[in-house]
Wavefront OBJ file of the C-alpha trace (Angstrom):
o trace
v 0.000 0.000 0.000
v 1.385 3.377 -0.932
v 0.971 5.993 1.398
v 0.973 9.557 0.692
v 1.893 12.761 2.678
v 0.319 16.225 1.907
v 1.974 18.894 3.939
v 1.480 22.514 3.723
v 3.462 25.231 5.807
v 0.574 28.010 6.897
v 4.173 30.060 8.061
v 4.949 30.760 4.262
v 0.982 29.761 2.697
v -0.240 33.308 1.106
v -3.291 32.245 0.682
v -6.084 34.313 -1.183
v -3.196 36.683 -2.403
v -2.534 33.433 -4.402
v -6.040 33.102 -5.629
v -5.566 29.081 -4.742
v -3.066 27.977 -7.638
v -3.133 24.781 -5.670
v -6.980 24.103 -6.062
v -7.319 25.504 -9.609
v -4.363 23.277 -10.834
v -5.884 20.473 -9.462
v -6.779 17.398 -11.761
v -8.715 15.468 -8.957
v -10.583 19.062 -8.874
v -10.875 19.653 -12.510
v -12.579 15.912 -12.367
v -15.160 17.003 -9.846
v -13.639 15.599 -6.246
v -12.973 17.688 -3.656
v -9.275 16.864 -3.244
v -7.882 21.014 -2.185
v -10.717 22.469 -0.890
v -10.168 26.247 1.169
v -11.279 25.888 5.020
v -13.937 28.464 5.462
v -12.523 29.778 8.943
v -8.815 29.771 8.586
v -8.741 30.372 4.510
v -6.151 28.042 4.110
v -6.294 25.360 1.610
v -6.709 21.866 2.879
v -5.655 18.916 1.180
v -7.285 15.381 0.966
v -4.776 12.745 1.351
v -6.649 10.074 0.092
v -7.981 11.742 -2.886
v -4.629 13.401 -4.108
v -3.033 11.262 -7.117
v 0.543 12.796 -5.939
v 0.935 14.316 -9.218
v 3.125 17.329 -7.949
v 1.068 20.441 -9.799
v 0.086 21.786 -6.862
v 4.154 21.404 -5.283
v 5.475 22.707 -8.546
v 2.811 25.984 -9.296
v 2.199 27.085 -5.589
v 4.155 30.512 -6.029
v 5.032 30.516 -1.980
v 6.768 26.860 -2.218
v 4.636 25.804 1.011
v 3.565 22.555 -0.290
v 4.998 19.132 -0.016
v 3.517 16.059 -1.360
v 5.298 12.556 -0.726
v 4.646 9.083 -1.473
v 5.637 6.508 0.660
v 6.350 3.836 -1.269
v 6.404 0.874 1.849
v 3.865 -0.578 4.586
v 3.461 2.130 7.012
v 0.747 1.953 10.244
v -0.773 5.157 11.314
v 1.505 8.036 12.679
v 1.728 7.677 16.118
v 1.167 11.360 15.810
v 0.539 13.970 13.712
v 0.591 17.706 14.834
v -2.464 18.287 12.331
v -4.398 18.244 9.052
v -1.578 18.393 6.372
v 1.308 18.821 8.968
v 4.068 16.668 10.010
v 3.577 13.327 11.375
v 5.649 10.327 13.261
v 5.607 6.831 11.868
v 6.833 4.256 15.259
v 8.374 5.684 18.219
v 11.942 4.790 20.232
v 11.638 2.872 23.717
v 13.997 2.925 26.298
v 16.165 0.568 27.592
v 18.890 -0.917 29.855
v 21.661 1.610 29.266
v 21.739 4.431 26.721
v 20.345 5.166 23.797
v 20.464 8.098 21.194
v 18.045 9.081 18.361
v 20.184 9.926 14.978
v 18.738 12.254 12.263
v 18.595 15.149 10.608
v 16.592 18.439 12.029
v 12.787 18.439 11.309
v 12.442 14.937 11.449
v 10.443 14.042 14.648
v 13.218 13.098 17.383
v 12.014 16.097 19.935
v 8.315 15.001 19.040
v 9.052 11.237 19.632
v 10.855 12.474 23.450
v 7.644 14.664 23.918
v 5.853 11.604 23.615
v 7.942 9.285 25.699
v 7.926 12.068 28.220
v 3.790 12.184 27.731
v 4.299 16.384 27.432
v 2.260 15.473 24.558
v -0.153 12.177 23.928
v -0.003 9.866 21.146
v -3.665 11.049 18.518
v -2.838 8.384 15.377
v -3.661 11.308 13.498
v -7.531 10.890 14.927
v -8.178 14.934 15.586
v -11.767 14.747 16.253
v -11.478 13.846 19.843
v -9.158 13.476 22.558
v -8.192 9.791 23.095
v -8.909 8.464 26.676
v -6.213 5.922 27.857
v -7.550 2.914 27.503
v -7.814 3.801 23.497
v -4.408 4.886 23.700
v -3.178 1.657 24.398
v -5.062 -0.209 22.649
v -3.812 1.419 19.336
v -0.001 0.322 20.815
v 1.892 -2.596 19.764
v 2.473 -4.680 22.891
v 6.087 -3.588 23.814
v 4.803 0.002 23.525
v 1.335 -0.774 25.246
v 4.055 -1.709 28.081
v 5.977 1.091 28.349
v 2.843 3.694 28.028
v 0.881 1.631 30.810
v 3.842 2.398 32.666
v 3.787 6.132 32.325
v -0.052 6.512 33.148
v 0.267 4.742 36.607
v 2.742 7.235 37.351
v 6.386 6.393 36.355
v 8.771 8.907 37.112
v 10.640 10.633 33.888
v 13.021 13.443 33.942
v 13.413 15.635 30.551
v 15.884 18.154 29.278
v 14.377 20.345 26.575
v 16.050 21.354 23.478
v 15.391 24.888 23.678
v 16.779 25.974 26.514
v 16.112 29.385 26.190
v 12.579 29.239 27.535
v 13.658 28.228 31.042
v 14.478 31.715 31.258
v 10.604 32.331 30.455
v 9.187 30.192 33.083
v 11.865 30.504 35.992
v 12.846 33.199 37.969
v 15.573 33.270 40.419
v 19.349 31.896 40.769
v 20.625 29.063 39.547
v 20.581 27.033 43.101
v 17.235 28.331 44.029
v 16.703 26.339 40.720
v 18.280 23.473 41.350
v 16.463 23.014 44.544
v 13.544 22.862 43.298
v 14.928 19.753 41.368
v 15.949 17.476 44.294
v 17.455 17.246 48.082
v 19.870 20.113 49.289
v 22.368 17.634 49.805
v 21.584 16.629 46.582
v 21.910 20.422 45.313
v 25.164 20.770 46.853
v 26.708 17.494 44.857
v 25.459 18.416 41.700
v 26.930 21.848 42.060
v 30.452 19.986 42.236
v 29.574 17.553 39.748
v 28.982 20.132 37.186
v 31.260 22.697 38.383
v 28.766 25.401 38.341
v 30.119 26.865 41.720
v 31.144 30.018 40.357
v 27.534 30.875 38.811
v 24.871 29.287 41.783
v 24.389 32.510 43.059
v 23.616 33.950 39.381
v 20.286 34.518 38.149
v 18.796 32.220 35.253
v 18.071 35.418 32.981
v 22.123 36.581 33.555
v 23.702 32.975 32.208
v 25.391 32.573 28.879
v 24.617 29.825 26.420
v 26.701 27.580 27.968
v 25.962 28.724 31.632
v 22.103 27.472 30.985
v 23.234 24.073 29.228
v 24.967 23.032 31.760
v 22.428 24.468 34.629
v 19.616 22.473 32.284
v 21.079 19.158 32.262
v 22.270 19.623 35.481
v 18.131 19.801 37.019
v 17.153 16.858 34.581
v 20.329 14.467 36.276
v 19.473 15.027 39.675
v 16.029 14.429 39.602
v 14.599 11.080 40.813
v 13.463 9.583 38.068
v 13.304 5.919 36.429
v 14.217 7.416 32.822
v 16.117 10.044 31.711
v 15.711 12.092 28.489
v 18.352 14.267 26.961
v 17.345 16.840 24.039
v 20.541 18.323 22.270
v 23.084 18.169 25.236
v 25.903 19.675 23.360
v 24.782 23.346 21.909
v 27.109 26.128 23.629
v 29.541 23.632 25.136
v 33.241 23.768 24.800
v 35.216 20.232 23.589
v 36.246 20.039 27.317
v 32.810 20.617 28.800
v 31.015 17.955 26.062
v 33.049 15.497 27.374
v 32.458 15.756 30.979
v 28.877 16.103 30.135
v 29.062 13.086 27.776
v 30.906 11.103 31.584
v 28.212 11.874 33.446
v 25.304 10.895 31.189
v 27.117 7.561 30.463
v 27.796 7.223 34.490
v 24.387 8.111 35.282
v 23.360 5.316 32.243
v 24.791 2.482 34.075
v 21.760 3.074 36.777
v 18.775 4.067 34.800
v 17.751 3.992 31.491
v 18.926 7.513 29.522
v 17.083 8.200 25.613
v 19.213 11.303 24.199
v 18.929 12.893 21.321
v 22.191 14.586 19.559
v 24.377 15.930 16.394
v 27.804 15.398 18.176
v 29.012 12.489 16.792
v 31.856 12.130 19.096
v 29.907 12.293 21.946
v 26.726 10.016 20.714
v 29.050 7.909 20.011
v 30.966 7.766 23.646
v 27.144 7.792 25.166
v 25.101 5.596 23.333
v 24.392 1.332 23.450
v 22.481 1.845 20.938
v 20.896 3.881 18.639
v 17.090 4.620 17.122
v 17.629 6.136 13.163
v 15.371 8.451 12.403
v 14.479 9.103 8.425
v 11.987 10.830 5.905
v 11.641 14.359 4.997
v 12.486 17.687 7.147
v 9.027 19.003 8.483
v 6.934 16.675 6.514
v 7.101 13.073 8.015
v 9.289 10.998 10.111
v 10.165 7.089 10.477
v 11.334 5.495 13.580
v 14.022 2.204 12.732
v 14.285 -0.614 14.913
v 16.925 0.093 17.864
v 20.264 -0.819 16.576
v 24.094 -1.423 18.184
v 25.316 1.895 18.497
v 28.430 1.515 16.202
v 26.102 -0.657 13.872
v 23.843 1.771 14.006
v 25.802 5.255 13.332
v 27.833 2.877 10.811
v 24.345 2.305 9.172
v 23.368 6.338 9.370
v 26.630 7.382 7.765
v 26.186 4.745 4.974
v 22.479 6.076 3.873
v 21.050 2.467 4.304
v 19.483 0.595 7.025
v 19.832 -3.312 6.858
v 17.393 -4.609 8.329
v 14.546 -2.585 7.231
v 16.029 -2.725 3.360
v 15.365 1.095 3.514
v 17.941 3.554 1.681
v 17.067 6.926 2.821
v 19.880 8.867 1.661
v 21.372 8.559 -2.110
v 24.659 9.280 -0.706
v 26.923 8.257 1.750
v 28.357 10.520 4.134
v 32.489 10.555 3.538
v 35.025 10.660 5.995
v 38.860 10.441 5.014
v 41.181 7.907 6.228
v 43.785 9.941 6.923
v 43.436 13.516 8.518
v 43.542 16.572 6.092
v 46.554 18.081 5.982
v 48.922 20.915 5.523
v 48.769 22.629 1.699
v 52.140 24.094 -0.049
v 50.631 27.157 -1.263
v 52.140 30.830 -0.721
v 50.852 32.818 1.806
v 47.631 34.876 1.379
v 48.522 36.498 5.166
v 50.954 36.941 7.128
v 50.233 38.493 10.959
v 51.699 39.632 13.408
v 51.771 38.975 17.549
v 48.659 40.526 18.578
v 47.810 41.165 22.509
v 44.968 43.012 24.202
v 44.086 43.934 27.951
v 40.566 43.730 29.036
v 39.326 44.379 33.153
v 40.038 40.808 34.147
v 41.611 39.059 31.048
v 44.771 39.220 28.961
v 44.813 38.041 25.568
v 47.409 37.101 22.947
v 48.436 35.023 20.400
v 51.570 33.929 18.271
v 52.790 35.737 14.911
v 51.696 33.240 12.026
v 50.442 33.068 8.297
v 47.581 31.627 6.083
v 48.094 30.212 2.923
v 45.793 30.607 -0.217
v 43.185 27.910 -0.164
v 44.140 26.485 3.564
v 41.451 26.370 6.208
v 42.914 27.334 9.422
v 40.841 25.595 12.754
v 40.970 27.082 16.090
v 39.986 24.716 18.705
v 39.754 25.274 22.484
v 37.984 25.796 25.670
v 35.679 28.594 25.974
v 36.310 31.778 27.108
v 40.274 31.570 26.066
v 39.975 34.400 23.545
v 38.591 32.405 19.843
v 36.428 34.561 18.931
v 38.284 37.591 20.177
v 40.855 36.467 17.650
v 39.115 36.231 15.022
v 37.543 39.949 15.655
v 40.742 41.121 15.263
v 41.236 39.672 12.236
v 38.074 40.892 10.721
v 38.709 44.643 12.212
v 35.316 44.397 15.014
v 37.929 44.702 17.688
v 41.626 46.054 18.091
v 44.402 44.445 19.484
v 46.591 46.813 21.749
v 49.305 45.468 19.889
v 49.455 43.842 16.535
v 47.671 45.265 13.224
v 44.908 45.269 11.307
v 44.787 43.472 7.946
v 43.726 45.098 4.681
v 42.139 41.996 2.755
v 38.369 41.631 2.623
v 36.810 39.896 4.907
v 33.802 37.925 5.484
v 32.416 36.542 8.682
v 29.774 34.709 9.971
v 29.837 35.819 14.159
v 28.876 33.179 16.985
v 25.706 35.139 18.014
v 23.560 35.811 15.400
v 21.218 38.563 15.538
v 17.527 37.699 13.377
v 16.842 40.979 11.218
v 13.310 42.076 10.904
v 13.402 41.146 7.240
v 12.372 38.874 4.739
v 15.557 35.879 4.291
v 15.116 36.857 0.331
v 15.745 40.399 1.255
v 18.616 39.548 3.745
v 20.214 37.394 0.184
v 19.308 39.796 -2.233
v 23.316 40.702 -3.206
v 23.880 37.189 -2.857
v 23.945 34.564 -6.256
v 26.312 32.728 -8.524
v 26.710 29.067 -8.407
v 27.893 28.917 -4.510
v 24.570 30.693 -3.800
v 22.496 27.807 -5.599
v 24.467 25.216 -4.354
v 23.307 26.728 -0.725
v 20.293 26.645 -1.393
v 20.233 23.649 -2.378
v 22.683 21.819 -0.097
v 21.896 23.344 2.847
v 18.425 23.219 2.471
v 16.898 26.992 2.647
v 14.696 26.940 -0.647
v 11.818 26.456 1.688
v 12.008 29.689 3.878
v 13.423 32.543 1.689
v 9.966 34.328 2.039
v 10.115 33.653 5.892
v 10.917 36.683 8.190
v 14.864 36.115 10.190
v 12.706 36.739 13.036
v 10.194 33.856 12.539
v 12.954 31.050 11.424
v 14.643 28.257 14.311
v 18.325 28.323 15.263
v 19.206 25.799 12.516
v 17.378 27.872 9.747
v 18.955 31.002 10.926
v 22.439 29.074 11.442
v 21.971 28.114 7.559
v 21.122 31.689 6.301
v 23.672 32.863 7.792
v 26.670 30.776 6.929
v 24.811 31.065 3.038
v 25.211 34.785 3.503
v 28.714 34.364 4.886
v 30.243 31.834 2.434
v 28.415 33.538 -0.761
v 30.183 37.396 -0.228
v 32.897 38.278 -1.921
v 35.859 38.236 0.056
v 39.793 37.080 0.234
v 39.286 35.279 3.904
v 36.499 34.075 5.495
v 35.852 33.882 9.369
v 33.473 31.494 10.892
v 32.879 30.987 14.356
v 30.848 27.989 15.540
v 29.621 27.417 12.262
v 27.901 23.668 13.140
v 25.852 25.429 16.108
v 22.034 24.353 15.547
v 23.045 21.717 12.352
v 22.654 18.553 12.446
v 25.025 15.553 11.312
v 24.401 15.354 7.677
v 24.260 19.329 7.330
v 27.360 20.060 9.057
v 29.276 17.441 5.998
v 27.585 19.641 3.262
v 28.097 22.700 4.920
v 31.893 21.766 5.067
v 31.745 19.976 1.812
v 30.821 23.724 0.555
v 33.305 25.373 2.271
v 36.488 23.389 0.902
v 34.988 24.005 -2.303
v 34.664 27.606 -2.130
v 38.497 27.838 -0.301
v 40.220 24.990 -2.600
v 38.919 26.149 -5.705
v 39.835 29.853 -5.456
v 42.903 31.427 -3.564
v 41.392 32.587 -0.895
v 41.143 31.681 3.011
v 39.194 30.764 5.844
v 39.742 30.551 9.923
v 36.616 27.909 11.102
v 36.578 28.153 15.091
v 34.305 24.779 16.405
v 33.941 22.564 18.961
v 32.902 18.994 17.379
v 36.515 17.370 16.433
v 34.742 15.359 13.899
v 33.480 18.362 11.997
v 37.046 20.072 12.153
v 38.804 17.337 11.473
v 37.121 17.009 7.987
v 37.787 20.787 7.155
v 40.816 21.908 8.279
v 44.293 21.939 7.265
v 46.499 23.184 10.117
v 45.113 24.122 13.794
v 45.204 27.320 16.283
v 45.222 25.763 19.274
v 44.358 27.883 22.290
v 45.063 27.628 25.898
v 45.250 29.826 29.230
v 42.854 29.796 31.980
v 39.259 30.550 30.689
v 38.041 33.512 31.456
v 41.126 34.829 32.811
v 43.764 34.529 30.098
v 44.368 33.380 26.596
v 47.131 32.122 24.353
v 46.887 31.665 20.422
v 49.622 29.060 18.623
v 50.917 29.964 15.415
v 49.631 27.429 13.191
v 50.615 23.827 13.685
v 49.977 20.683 11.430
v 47.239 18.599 12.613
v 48.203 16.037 14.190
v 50.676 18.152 16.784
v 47.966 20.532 16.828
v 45.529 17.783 17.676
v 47.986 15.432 20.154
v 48.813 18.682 22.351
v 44.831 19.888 22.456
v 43.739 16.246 23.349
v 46.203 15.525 25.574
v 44.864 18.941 27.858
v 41.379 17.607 27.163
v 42.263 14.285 28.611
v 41.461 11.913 25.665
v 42.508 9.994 23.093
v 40.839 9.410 19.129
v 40.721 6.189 16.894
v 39.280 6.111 13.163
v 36.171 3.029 13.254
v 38.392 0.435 10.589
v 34.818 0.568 8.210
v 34.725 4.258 7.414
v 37.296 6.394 9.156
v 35.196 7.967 11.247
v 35.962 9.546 14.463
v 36.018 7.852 17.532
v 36.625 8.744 21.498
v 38.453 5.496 23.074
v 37.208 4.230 26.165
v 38.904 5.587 29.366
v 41.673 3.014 30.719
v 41.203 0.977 27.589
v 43.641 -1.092 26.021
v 43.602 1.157 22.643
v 43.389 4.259 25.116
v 46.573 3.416 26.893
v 48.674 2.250 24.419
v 48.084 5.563 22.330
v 48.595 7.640 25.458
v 51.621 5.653 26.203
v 53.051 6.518 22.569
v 52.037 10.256 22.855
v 49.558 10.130 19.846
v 46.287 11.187 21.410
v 44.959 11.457 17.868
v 43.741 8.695 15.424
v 46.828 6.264 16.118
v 46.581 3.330 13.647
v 44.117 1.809 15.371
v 42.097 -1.966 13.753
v 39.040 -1.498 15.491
l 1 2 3 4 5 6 7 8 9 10 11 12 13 14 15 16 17 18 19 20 21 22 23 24 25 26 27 28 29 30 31 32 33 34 35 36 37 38 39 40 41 42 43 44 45 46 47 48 49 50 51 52 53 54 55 56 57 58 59 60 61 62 63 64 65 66 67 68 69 70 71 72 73 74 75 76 77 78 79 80 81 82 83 84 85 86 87 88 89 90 91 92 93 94 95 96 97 98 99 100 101 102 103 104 105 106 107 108 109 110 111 112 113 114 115 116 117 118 119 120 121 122 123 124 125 126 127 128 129 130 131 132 133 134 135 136 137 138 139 140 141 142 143 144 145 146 147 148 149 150 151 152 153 154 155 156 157 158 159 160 161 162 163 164 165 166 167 168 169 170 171 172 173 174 175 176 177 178 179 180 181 182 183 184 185 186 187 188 189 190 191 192 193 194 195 196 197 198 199 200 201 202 203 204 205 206 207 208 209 210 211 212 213 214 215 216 217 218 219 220 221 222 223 224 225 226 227 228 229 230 231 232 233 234 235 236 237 238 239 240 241 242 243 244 245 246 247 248 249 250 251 252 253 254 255 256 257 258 259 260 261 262 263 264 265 266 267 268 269 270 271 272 273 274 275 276 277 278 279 280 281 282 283 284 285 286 287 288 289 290 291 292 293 294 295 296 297 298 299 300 301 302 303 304 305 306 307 308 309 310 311 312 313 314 315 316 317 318 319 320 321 322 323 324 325 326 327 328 329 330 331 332 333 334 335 336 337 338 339 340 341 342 343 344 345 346 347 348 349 350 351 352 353 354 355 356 357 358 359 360 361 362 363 364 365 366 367 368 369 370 371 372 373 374 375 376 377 378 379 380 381 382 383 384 385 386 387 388 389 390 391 392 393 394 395 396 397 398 399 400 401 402 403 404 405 406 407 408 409 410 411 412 413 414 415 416 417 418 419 420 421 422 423 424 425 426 427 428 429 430 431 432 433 434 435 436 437 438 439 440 441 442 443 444 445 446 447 448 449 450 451 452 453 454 455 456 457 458 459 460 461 462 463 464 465 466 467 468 469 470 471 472 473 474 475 476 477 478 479 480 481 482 483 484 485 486 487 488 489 490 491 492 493 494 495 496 497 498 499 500 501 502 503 504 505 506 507 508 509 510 511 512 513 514 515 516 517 518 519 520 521 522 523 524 525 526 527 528 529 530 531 532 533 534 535 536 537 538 539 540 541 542 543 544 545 546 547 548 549 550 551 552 553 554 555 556 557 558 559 560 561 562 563 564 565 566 567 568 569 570 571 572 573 574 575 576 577 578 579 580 581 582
């Protein structure tokens, strides 16, 4: 039985200014069914799913782009859920288990909905919107293993949930970050989990005064100490520094040898170092979702890399996702810039860095722990800040800044000097097609994230400057993203410095390494540039761990602490990607 989605996205439908292109276009129309009809109280268009023949007029003519019609070509149930009439539904849904397990996908693709849902924030509808489902008639529509699990929930299992967006704690909280925390658990609970998470210096802080970081780390913090009998994790790894993933990624996989944790993440380093196993989720980005049978979690991310899930006989991606076997390295090219020392004062922290040079088509990464003066450095080389010594270059630049601010303007208006062949490619690799007549203000982190580094990587400059450019993206945009970027730098003689935390994303784009040190927050220290793997075996070796490639695709991988790989490699001083079999 084919199935077919009809999705429509009332955030870009214009309706009447349209006069209904969809409807008129039609054939199931023209032939007398009622197949896009308008809804008389919302004047949007409505389309019937059973009645459309999926013959893409109405995708293709719809002058706002806000329709999406898919046929799914294999034996699909009803959604566990579906938000509404022609919106995005879930097909299956993850469970829990004995140790840890992580939900792998793209953005858009249900993974938040399907924790909502284990969580019960929101309760499974089989895409039945006429009524509110008791129960009893929830369970009943379960298959028997998730009948369990559900029954569980409703007589009064404790979970424990860390939301993605972490911004709206601010929203619904008030008050500093231990008056938080307490109401979470036990003081002498509060106390420990202070340590734990070496959040001593802020507990006194209020919730609306933390950084990025601060509130991760404050939000996972209240879901761990919680007493709970599961554990769900949203996106642990947004704002965190390399060194501050990790100890997060400890704890979660400490905390997973007592009770069941379900996580959902883009880090591959740190699913990986988390997980037992592994839930892929596939299908289309706002339009559907499928849930895969739970999988080893090396199996599993093996299968998500390769496009192609074995068991199911499902190929869901046309392409598989590339990793080198041997770390990219240094270019001979002359130098497009040579700079100087630079060093700068500030009320509480000194800053400075190394003399060095860039050559034409290199990619430069600067890796770190926070607050050590990154994105400093790469003001100064952009001319938003001045070093007190050290000066100012005189090539073009373009940069893409950590924060970015949402313009109240249209994203067509925001690209209107961009074009040429990058800007297509954009659009089409990194997916933004779908919101260019979308206000800044109305799009999610990972759409803004997107227009932004589109913007960025499209302008015409000699050296681009990105800073946390895989912020918000998930796994398979953060490979075309780069895949862009070595095209634009290779191709041409120009330059780019790429500041990130995920290793596996800088690993596949740059060339040589800044590698910064210091005490955060106090002072900072730049390198000149180093190759990679010096630049790599002195940055792991401060963050305490050591790297193999997986012998199937090169991808990769943290080694297990106290491991025989892990030792041997720390024995012979090469902390990253020693020639490692498994």
């Amino acid at each position: 039985m084919t199935i077919r989605v009809a999705v429509i996205d009332r955030d870009l439908c214009i309706q009447e200014r349209c006069g209904y292109v969809c409807a008129k276009v039609c054939p199931a129309n023209r032939m007398g069914d009622e197949c896009i009809i308008i809804d008389a109280q919302t004047k949007f268009p409505v389309i019937s799913e059973p009645l459309c023949i999926g013959c893409g007029l109405c995708v293709k003519k719809c002058p706002a782009q806000c329709i999406s019609i898919v046929n799914l070509a294999q034996e699909l149930t009803e959604p566990i859920y579906q938000y509404g009439i022609n919106t995005f539904r879930l097909y299956g849904i993850p469970l829990p288990i004995e140790g840890a397990v992580s939900l792998v996908g793209r953005n858009g693709i249900g993974k938040t909905t399907a924790i909502k849902l284990l969580s019960r924030q929101l309760n499974p509808n089989f895409a039945m919107f006429d009524k509110e489902l008791t129960e009893k008639e929830i369970q009943e529509n379960m298959a028997i293993e998730t009948r369990r699990y559900f029954a569980k929930t409703a007589e009064g299992m404790k979970v424990s949930s860390k939301p993605q967006h972490i911004d709206k704690i601010r929203n619904v909280f008030e008050g500093t970050v231990e008056r938080l925390l307490a109401t979470a658990g036990k003081k002498v609970h509060v106390t420990e989990t202070i340590e734990k998470f070496r959040i001593r210096n802020i507990k006194d802080r209020e919730i609306s005064q933390l950084s990025g970081g601060e509130l991760q780390k404050v939000a996972i913090a209240v879901a761990f100490m919680k007493d709970a009998d599961i554990y769900y994790f949203d996106e642990v790894t947004n704002y965190l520094d390399i060194e501050e993933r990790l100890r997060m990624a400890v704890l979660l996989k400490d905390l997973a040898e007592r009770k069941p944790v379900l996580m959902a993440e883009h880090d591959l380093t740190i699913l990986d170092y988390v997980s037992d196993y592994v839930n892929i989720f596939y299908g289309e980005e706002n339009v559907y979702g499928v849930v895969s049978g739970v999988k080893n979690v090396r199996a599993g991310i093996n299968e998500y890399i390769e496009g192609y899930l074995k068991d199911e006989n499902v190929r869901f991606r046309d392409h598989e996702i590339k990793f080198s076997r041997h770390s990219e390295g240094e270019i001979k090219t002359p130098a497009l810039l040579s700079y100087q020392a630079m060093e700068k004062q500030f009320k509480g922290f000194v800053f400075s860095s190394d003399e060095g040079k860039i050559k034409k088509g290199e990619i430069l990464g600067l890796v770190g722990k926070n607050a050590l003066g990154k994105s400093l450095f790469v003001k100064f080389l952009c001319g938003v800040e001045t070093p007190d010594k050290g000066e100012k270059i005189a090539l073009k630049v373009s940069y893409k800044p950590q924060y970015i601010t949402a313009e109240d303007m249209l994203v067509s208006e925001y690209l209107e000097k961009s074009g040429g062949s990058i800007f297509e490619e954009c659009k089409r690799k990194l997916q933004i097609s779908g919101f260019m007549e979308k206000k800044m203000t109305e799009l999610s982190g990972g759409e803004l994230q997107r227009v932004a580094l589109t913007k960025a990587i499209t302008a015409n400059a000699d050296i681009y400057l990105f800073d946390e450019p895989s912020a918000f993206l998930d796994i398979e945009q953060r490979f075309e993203f780069a895949s862009l970027l070595r095209k634009v730098i290779s191709e041409s003689d120009k330059s780019a410095f790429v500041v990130d935390h995920d290793i596996v994303f800088v690993d596949a784009i740059a060339n040589r390494l800044i590698v910064f040190d210091g005490e955060s927050s106090v002072k900072g220290h730049a390198s000149a540039p180093l190759n990679k793997r010096n630049g790599m075996n002195g940055f792991l070796k401060v963050a305490g761990i050591t790297m193999r490639r997986d012998k199937d695709n090169g991808r990769p991988r943290i080694n297990k602490p106290g491991s025989q790989l892990d030792t041997e490699q720390r024995d012979a001083g090469e902390y990253f990607y020693h020639d490692a079999k498994k």
